[in-house]
N, C-alpha and C positions, 0 to 999 in steps of 0.2 A: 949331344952337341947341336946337332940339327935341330931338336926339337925346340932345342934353347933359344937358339935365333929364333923357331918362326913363333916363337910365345913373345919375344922380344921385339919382331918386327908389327906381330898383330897388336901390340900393346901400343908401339907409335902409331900405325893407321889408327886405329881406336881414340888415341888421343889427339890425334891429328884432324878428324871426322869432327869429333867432338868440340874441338876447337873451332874449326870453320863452319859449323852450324851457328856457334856462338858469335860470329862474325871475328873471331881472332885469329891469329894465327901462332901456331906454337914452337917455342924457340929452344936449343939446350940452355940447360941450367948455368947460372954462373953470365951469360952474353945478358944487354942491353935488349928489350923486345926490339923490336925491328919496324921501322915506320911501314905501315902499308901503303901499298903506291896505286896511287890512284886509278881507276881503268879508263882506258882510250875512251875517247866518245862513243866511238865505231861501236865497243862493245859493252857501253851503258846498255843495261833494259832499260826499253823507251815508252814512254807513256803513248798507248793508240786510239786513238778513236773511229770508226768505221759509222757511215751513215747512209743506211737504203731502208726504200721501205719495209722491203723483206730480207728475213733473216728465218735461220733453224725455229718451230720445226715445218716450215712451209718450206712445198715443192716446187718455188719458184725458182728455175736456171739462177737467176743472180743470187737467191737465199743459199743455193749449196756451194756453190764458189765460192761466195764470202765465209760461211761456215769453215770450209775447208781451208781458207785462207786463217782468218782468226784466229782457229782453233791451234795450226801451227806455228801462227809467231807467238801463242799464250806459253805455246809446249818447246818456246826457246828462252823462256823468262822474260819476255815481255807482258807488263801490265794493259789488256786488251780489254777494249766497251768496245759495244755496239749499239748504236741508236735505229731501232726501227719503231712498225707500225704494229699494234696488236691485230689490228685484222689483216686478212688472208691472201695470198691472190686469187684465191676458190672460195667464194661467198659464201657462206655456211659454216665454214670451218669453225671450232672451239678456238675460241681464243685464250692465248696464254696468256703467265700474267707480265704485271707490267714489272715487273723487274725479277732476275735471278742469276746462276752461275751455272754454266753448262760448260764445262771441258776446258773449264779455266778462263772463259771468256765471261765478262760480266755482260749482263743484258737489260738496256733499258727500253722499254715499250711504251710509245705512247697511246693514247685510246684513238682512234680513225673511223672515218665510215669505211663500210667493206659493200659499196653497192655493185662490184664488179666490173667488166667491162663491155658489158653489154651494148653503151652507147658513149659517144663520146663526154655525154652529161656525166653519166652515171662516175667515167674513169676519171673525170675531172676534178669532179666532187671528194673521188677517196683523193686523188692528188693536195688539193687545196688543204685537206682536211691534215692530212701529214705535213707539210710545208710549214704551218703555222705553231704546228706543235715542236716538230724539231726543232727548230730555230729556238723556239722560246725555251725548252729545255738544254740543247747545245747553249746557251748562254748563261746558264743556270751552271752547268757543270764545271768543274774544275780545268786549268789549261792543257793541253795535250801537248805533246812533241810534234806527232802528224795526227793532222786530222786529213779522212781519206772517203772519198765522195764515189757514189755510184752514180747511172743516171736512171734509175727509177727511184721518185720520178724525174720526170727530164728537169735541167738545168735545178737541179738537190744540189749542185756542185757550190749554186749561190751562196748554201752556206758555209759552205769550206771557207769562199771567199772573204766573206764575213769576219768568220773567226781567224782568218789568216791576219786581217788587218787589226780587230778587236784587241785579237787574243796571241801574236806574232805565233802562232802554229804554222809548220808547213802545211799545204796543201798540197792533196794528190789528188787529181779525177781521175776516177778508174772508168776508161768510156766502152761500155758493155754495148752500149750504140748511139746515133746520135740523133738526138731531137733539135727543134723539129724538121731537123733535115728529112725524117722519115715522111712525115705527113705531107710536106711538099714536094717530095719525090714522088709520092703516091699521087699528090693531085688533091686530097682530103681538105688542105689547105691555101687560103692565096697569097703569096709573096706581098700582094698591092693592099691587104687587110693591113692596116697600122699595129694591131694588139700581134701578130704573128711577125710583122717587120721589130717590134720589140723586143719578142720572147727570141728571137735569131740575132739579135745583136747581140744581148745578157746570154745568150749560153754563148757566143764567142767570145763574148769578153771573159766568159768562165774561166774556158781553155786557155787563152792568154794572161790570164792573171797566177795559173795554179803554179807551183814549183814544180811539179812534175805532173806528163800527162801519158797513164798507161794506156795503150792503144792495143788491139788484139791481132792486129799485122799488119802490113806493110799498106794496104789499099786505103783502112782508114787511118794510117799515119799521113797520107797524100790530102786524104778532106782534110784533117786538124789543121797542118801546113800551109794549106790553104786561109786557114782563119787568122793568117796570121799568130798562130804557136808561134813558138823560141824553137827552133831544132834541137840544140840540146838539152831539150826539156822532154821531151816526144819518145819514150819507150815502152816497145814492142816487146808484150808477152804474153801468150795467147790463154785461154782458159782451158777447161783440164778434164781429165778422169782423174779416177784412183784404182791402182792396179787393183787393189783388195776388194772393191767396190764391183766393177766390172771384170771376169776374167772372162777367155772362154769355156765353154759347155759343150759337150758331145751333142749332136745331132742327134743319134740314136740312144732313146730311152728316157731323154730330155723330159724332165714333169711336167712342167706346162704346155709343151708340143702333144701332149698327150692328153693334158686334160680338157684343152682347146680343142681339140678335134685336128688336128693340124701336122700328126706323124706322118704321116704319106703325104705332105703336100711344099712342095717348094713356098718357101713364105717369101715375100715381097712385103717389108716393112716399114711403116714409118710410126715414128716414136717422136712426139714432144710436142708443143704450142702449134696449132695451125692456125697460123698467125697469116696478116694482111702483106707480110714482106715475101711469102713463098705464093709456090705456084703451084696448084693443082688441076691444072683444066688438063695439063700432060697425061698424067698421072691416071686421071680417070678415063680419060679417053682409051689408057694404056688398057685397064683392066673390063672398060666397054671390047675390044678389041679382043682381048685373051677369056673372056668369060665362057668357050667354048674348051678350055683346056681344064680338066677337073684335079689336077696337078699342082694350078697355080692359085695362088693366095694373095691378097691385097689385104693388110692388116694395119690400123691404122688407130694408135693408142698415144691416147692424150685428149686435149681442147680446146677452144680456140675459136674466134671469128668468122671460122673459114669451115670447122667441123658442121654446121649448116649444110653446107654445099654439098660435102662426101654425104653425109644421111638422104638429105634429100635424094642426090640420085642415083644412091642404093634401091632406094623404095619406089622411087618415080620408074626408073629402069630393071627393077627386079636383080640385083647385079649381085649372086648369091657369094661370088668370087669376095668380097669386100667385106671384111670381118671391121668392128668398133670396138675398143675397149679404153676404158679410162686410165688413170695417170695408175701404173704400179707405185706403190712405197719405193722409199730409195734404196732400203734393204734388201728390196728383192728384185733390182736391175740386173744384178750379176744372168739373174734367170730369167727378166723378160727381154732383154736385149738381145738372149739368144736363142728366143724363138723364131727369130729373125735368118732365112739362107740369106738376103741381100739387103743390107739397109736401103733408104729413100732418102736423099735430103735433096732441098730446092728452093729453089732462090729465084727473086723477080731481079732482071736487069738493074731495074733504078735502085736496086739494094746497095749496089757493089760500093763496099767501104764503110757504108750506115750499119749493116748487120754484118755480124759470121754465127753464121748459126755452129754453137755447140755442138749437135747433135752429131756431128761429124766424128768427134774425140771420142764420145763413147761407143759409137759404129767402132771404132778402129781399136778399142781397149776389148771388145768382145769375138774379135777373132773373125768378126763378119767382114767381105767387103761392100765397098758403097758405090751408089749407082745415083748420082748428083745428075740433075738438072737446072741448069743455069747458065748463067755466064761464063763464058770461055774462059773468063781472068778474071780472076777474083780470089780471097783468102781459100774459099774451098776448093776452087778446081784446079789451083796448084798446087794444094796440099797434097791431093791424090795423086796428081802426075807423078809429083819427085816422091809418092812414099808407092807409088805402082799398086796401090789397094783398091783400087775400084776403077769404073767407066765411068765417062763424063759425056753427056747428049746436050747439045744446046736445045735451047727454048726454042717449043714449036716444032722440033722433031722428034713426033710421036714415031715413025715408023723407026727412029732413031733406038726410044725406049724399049717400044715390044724388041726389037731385034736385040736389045743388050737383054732384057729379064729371058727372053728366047735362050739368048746364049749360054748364060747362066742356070737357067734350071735345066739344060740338057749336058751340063759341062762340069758335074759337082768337084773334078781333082781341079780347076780353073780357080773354083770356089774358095775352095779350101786354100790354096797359094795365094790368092788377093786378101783374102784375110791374114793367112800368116804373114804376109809384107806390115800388113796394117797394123797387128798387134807389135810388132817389131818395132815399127816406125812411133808408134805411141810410147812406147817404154823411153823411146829417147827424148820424144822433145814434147810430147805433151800430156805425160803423167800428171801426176799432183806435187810429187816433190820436188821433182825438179824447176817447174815453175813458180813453187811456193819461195825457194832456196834463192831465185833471180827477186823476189818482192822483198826478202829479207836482206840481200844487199843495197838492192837499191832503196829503200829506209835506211839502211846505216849508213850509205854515202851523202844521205839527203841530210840527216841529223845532223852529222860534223862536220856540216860546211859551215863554219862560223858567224859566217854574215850571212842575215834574211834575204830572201832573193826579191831583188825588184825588176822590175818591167815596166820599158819604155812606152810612156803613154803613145795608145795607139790612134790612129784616126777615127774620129768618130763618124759614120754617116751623116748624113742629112735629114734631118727630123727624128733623129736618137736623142734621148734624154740624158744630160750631162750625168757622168756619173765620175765619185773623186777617184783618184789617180791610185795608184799601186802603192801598197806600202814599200 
């Protein structure tokens, strides 16, 4: 009798499977088939478009986000492209080809130069060179539902705008940081240049034109605000690890602590772009300072603008305490993130709100805590207060630093508890899913709002170039 039923039950799954692969649905014998009812908007698969320069398989912070991002609204039935650049953000790299399917995301690459970023010429030229091709192929391609903008490079959002009017797609800017807010906060650039008074009106006109604009917290939802955004347009959600990506690693026995040379030594790490927005004069001055302690370690893996400065006054200064190593694969973070007792991150003042540096998320997904230098108030040094995973030193208080890397390499159960807050606090709010899970409703809210979003022509400056109005 039992068996009867479940031969009888697997024969309806069976034809029931079978039916809705077919796009049918199966009814008892003898009834009317049954009208299918259409699916809510919310829950149509949506046609996406994604556009930065870089994407998988380059080790650029924004290529793995987006990656990451893509790859799981492809793995919700969503139809997903991505438009980037065939060359690198590492000059040399093989270039892939210009188009393929990777984990269900389709990818189209256009040809660029890859002369790196050595000078501002050099980074301008790969810009220009991506600019013209996307455009010309975003117009070539078929209409999206959301077309969805990065800003590398800075103001790429133009084309969303483009297509938002061309092509009535929504527009999202996903603002990873803001141009050229950076270059003028830095100084690199002058406000009273015409071509820079330009390029800062067209990325605020970006912002204000987009349907929605992701922001990565709270300091630069206050710049976007600023540009005159919509408030209700302006959401905060931060970018990510992945648990499976980064866990943590035992201290003792650790492969790479050992093949480094680095078992017996408290490490003091930093990992990622040493880029013009952080600060390292602290930093080294820390490890000029502690180079008498054969204990402690200043490790310092990745590249960047700024990696000049650390080589140089390794060798100028003999500073044997200061290890170099290049970018690891992303494969194998889970292990070099925790070769790491204390992570490093650092930030210049005039950053607050322009950047948040990632590297924070992955500090805190690998069970290490962080030992930030920066600004008192900012995405990162509130992060750490309310998750209690690390120390924070303002800028300029070096004797600030040695006495936190002090405390910490004489204090390993301290260590261990600021990390485990960290790995804790990570699981909740700045995993991979659960931030991916906030981008997939917010596309389905954005899609089934019936009417295109328009925006009240805004004021233009004085010696801006008329540009037409909002769809």
């Amino acid at each position: 009798m039992v068996r009867s039923w479940l031969r009888g039950s697997r024969g309806v799954a069976q034809r029931w499977r079978a039916d809705r692969a077919g796009g049918g649905v199966s009814t008892p014998r003898g009834l009317p088939p049954a009208m299918p009812l259409p699916l809510p908007d919310s829950a149509r698969p949506k046609r996406l478009l994604f556009i930065n320069q870089y994407y998988w398989p380059d080790h650029a912070s924004t290529a793995q986000h987006l990656a990451d991002l893509a790859e799981s609204l492809a793995g919700e039935g969503h139809e997903v492209h991505v438009l980037c650049g065939q060359g690198g953000y590492k000059p040399g790299a093989p270039r892939p080809p210009t188009f393929e399917v990777h984990h269900g995301v389709t990818i189209h690459r256009v040809p660029t130069t890859s002369l790196g970023r050595r000078s501002t010429l050099t980074r301008m030229t790969d810009y220009l060179s991506f600019y013209a091709r996307a455009l010309v192929l975003a117009l070539a391609l078929p209409r999206f539902d959301v077309i969805a903008t990065l800003t590398t490079p800075p103001i790429i959002g133009l084309v969303g705008t483009i297509l938002r009017r061309l092509k009535r797609s929504r527009h999202i800017y996903w603002s990873m940081d803001l141009h050229p807010d950076a270059s003028l906060a830095l100084g690199r650039m002058s406000p009273r240049n015409p071509i820079v008074a330009l390029l800062a009106w067209l990325s605020d006109f970006v912002y204000r034109q987009a349907d929605k604009v992701v922001v990565l917290g709270p300091y630069m939802a206050d710049r976007i605000l600023a540009k005159r955004a919509r408030p209700d347009r302006v959401t905060t959600i931060p970018v990510w690890s992945r648990r499976d990506e980064v866990y943590p690693l035992p201290r003792a026995g650790h492969p790479l602590r050992e093949a480094l040379g680095l078992a017996d030594k408290f490490v003091a790490m930093y990992s990622g772009n040493l880029g013009l927005a952080h600060a390292f004069d602290e930093l080294l001055e820390a490890a000029r300072r502690l180079r008498d302690r054969p204990d402690v370690a200043f490790l310092f893996v990745g590249g960047g603008p700024r990696l000049a400065e650390v080589v140089a006054a390794k060798q100028a200064e003999g500073l044997d305490n200061i290890r170099l190593l290049d970018y690891f694969p992303r494969e194998q973070l889970h292990a070099s993130l925790t070769v790491a007792d204390v992570h490093l991150v650092s930030m210049r003042r005039e950053m607050t709100g322009i950047v948040v540096p990632g590297k924070l998320y992955g500090a805190m997904a690998s069970g290490r805590p962080v030992l930030f230098v920066g600004p008192e108030h900012c995405e990162t040094a509130d992060t750490i207060r309310q998750s209690e995973c690390g120390l924070t030193v303002r800028l300029g208080d070096v004797d600030g630093l040695v006495e936190a890397v002090t405390l910490l390499a004489d204090d390993p159960e301290l260590v261990a508890k600021l990390g485990a807050r960290g790995r804790e606090a990570f699981l909740v709010a700045h995993e991979k899913e659960p931030c991916c899970t906030r981008w997939s409703a917010m596309i389905a809210d954005l899609v089934c709002d019936p009417t295109p979003a328009r925006t009240s022509p805004a004021p233009r400056p004085v010696g801006a170039p008329a540009v037409a109005g909002p769809s």
